[in-house]
LUMMILO-186781 format. One record per residue: residue in three letters; x, y, z of N, C-alpha, C in turn. Coordinates in steps of 0.1 Angstrom, whole numbers, padded with zeros to 4 digits, always signed. Example, Ala and Ser with C-alpha at 12.3 -4.5 7.8 and 13.67 -1.06 7.14 Angstrom:
// residues 2
ALA+0132-0057+0078+0123-0045+0078+0132-0033+0078
SER+0128-0022+0071+0137-0011+0071+0129+0000+0079
END
This chain:
// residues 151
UNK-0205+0035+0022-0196+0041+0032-0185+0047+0024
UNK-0177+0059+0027-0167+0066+0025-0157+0062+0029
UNK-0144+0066+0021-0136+0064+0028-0132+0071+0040
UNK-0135+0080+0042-0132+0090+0055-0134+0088+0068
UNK-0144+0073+0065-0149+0066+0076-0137+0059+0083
UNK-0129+0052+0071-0125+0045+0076-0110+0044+0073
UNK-0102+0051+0069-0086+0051+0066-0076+0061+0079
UNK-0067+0054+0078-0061+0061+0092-0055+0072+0087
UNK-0056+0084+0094-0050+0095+0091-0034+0099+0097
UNK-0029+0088+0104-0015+0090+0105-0006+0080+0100
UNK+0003+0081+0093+0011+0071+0081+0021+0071+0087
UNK+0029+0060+0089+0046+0063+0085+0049+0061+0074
UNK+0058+0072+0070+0065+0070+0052+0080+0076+0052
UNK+0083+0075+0041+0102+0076+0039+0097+0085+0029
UNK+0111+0087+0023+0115+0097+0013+0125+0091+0003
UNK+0124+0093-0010+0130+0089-0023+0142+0086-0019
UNK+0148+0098-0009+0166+0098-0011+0170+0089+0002
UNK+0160+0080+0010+0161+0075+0023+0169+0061+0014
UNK+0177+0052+0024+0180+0039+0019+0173+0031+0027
UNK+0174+0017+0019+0165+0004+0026+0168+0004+0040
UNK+0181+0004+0043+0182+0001+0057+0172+0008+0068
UNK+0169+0027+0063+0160+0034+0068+0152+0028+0072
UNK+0141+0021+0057+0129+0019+0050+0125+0008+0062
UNK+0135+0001+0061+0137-0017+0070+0130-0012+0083
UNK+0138-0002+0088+0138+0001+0104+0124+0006+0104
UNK+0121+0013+0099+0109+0017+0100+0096+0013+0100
UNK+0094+0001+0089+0088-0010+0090+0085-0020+0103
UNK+0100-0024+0104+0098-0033+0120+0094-0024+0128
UNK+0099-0014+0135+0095-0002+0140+0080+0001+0145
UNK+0074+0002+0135+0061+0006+0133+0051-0012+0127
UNK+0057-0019+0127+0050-0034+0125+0045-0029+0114
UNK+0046-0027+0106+0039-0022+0091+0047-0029+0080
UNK+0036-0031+0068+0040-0041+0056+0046-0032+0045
UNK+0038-0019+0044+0048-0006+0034+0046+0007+0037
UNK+0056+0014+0035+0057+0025+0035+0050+0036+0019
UNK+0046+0049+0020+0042+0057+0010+0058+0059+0013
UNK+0058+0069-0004+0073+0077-0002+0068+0088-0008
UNK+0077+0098+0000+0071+0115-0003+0082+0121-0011
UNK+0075+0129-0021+0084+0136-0028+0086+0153-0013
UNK+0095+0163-0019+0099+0174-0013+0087+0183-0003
UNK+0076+0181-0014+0065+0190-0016+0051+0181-0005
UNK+0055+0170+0000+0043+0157+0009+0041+0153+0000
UNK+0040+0156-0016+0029+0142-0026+0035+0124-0028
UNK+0024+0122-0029+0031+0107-0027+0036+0102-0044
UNK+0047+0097-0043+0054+0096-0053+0058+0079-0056
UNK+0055+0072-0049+0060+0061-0051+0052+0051-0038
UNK+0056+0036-0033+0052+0028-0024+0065+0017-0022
UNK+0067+0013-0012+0078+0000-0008+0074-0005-0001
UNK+0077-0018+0002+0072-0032+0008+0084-0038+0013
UNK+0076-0045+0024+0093-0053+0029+0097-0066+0018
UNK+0087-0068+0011+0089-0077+0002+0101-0070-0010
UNK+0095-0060-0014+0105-0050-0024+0119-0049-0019
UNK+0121-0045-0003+0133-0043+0001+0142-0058+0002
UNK+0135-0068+0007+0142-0086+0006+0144-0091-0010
UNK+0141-0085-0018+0138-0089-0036+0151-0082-0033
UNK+0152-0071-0033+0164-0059-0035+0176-0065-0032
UNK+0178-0070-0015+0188-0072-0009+0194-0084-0021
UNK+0181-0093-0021+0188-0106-0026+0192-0102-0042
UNK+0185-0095-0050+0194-0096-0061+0203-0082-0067
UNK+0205-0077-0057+0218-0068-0061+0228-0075-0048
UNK+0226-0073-0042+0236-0084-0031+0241-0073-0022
UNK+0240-0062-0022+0249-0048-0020+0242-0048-0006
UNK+0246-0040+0003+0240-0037+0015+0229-0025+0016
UNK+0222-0028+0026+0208-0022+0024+0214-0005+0027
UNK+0221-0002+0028+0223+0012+0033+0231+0017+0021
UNK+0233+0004+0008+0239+0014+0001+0228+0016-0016
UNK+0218+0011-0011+0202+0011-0020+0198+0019-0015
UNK+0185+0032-0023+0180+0041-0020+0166+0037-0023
UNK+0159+0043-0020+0144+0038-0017+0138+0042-0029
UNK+0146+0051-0041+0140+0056-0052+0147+0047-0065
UNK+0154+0034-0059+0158+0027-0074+0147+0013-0070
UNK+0141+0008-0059+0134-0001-0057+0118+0000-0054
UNK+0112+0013-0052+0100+0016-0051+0090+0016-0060
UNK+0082+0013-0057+0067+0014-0071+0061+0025-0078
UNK+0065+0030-0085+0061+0044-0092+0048+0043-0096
UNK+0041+0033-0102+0028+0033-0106+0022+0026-0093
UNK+0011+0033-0090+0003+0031-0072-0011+0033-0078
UNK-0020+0031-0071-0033+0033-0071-0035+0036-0057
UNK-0045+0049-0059-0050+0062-0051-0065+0059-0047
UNK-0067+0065-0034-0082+0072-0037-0080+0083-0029
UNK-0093+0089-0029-0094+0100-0019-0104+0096-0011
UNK-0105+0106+0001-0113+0099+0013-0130+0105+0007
UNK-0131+0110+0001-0149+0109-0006-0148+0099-0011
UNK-0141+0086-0020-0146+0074-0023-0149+0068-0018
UNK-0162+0060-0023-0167+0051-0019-0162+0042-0016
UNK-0155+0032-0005-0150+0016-0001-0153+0011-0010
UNK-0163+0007-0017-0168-0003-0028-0156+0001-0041
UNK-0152+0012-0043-0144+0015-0054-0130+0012-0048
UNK-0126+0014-0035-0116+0010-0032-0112-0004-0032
UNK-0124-0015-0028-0123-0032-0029-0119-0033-0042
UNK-0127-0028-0052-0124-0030-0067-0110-0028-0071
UNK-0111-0021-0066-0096-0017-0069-0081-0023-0062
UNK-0083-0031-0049-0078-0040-0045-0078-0053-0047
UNK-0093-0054-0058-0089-0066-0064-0087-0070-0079
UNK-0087-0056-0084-0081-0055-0097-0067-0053-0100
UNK-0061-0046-0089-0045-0045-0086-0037-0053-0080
UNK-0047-0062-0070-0041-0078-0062-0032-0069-0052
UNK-0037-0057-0045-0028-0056-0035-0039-0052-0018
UNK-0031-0049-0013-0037-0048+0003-0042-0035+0008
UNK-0035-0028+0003-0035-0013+0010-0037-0003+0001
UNK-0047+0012+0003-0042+0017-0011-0042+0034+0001
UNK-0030+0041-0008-0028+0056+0001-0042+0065-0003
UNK-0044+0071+0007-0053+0084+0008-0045+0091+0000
UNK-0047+0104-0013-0041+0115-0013-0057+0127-0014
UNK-0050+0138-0012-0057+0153-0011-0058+0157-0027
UNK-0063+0163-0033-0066+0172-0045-0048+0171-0056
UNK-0041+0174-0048-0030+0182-0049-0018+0168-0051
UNK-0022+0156-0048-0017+0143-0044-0009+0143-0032
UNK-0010+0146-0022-0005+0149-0010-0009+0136-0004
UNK-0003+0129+0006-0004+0119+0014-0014+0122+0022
UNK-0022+0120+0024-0032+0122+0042-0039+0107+0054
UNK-0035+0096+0039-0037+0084+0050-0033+0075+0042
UNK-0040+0064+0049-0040+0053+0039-0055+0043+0043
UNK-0054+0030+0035-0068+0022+0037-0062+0009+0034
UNK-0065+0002+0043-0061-0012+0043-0071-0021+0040
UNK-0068-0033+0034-0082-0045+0036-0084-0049+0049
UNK-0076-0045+0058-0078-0053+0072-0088-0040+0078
UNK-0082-0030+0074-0097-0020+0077-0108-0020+0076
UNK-0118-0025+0060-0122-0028+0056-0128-0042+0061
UNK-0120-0052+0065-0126-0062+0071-0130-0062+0084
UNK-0123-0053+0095-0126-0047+0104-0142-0043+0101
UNK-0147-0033+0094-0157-0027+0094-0167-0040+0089
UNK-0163-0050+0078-0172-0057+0079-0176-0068+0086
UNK-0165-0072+0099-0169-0076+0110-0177-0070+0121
UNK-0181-0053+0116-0188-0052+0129-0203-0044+0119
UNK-0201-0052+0111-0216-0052+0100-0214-0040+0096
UNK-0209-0028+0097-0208-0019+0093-0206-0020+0075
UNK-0201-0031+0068-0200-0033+0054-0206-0045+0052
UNK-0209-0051+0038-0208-0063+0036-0196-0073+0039
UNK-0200-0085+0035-0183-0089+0040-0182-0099+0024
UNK-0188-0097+0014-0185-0103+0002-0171-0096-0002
UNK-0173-0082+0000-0158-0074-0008-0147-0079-0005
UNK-0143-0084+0013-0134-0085+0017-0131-0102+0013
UNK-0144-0110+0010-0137-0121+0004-0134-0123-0008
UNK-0138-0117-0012-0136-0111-0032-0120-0107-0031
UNK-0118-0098-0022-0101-0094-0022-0094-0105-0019
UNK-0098-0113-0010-0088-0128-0002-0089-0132-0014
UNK-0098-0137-0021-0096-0145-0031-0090-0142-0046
UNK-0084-0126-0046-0079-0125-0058-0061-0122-0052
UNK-0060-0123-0039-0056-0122-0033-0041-0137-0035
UNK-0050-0147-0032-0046-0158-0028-0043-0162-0041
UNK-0046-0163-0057-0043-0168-0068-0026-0163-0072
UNK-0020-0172-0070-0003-0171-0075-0003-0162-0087
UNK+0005-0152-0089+0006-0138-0099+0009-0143-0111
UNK+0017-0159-0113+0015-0163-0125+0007-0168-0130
UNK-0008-0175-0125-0020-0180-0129-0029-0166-0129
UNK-0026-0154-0125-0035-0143-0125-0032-0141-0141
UNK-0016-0134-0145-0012-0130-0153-0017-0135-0165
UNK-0017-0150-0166-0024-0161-0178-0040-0161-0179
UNK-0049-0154-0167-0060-0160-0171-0068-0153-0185
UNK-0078-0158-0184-0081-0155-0199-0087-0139-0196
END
C-alpha cells in the first residue's frame, strides 16, 4: 500500500517566526501532538511537539510568547512522499522512535502527514499487516536511554 492511501491531506502547522504560546493554542485547538513548520515558500522546515514546547517552558523559564518556534523546533525530520510504500514509512518510525512522519511534494512542500494511528487504523480493518504497527509500539515503548545504549 502507498502512502497516498492513507495520510491526511489537511495539516495544521505554524511558522518559524510564530511563538510557543501560538504553537500551544493550536495544538489544543486542533487536539494534535505536533505541528510541521513552514518556511516563506510552504516547505517544511522543521517539526514541534507539545512535549518540545513543556521541555522549553521549563528550562528557559521565560514565557511562552516570548520563545519562537524557530529556537525550539526539530530541524532534522524524516519525510516521505505519498508514492512510498507504508512499509518504508513503519521502518522508518521505528528506526527514528517517533509517531508521525510529514508528507512533502518534489520541491519539499508540506501536503500531509502519516501517523502510526493511521497505519493502525488500516491495519485494523486488514487493509495492512498488523506486525508493523506492533514493531513501532515496541520501539516505541523502550526508554531513549536503553535505545541509545543498545548494542
Amino acid at each position: 500500500m502507498k502512502v497516498s492511501a492513507l495520510f491526511h491531506r489537511t495539516v495544521t502547522s505554524c511558522t518559524n517566526r510564530d511563538t510557543l504560546d501560538q504553537a500551544a493554542a493550536l495544538l489544543w485547538r486542533h487536539d494534535i501532538g505536533c505541528l510541521p513548520v513552514l518556511g516563506d515558500e510552504g516547505q517544511l522546515i522543521g517539526m514541534i511537539t507539545d512535549r518540545d514546547i513543556a521541555m522549553a517552558a521549563f528550562l528557559q523559564g521565560a514565557p511562552l510568547r516570548s520563545i519562537t518556534v524557530s529556537s525550539v523546533m526539530s530541524k532534522e525530520m524524516a519525510t516521505c512522499q505519498s508514492e512510498d510504500d507504508i512499509e518504508t514509512v513503519v521502518q522508518t518510525l521505528i528506526a527514528r522512535r517517533i509517531r508521525r512522519v510529514p508528507v512533502v511534494d518534489g520541491a519539499g512542500r508540506l501536503i500531509g502527514i502519516i501517523s502510526l494511528n493511521d497505519i493502525a487504523r488500516a491495519a485494523t480493518a486488514n487493509e495492512l499487516p498488523t506486525a508493523g504497527v506492533a514493531a513501532v509500539l515496541t520501539a516505541l515503548a523502550v526508554p531513549r536511554s536503553f535505545a541509545s545504549s543498545a548494542p
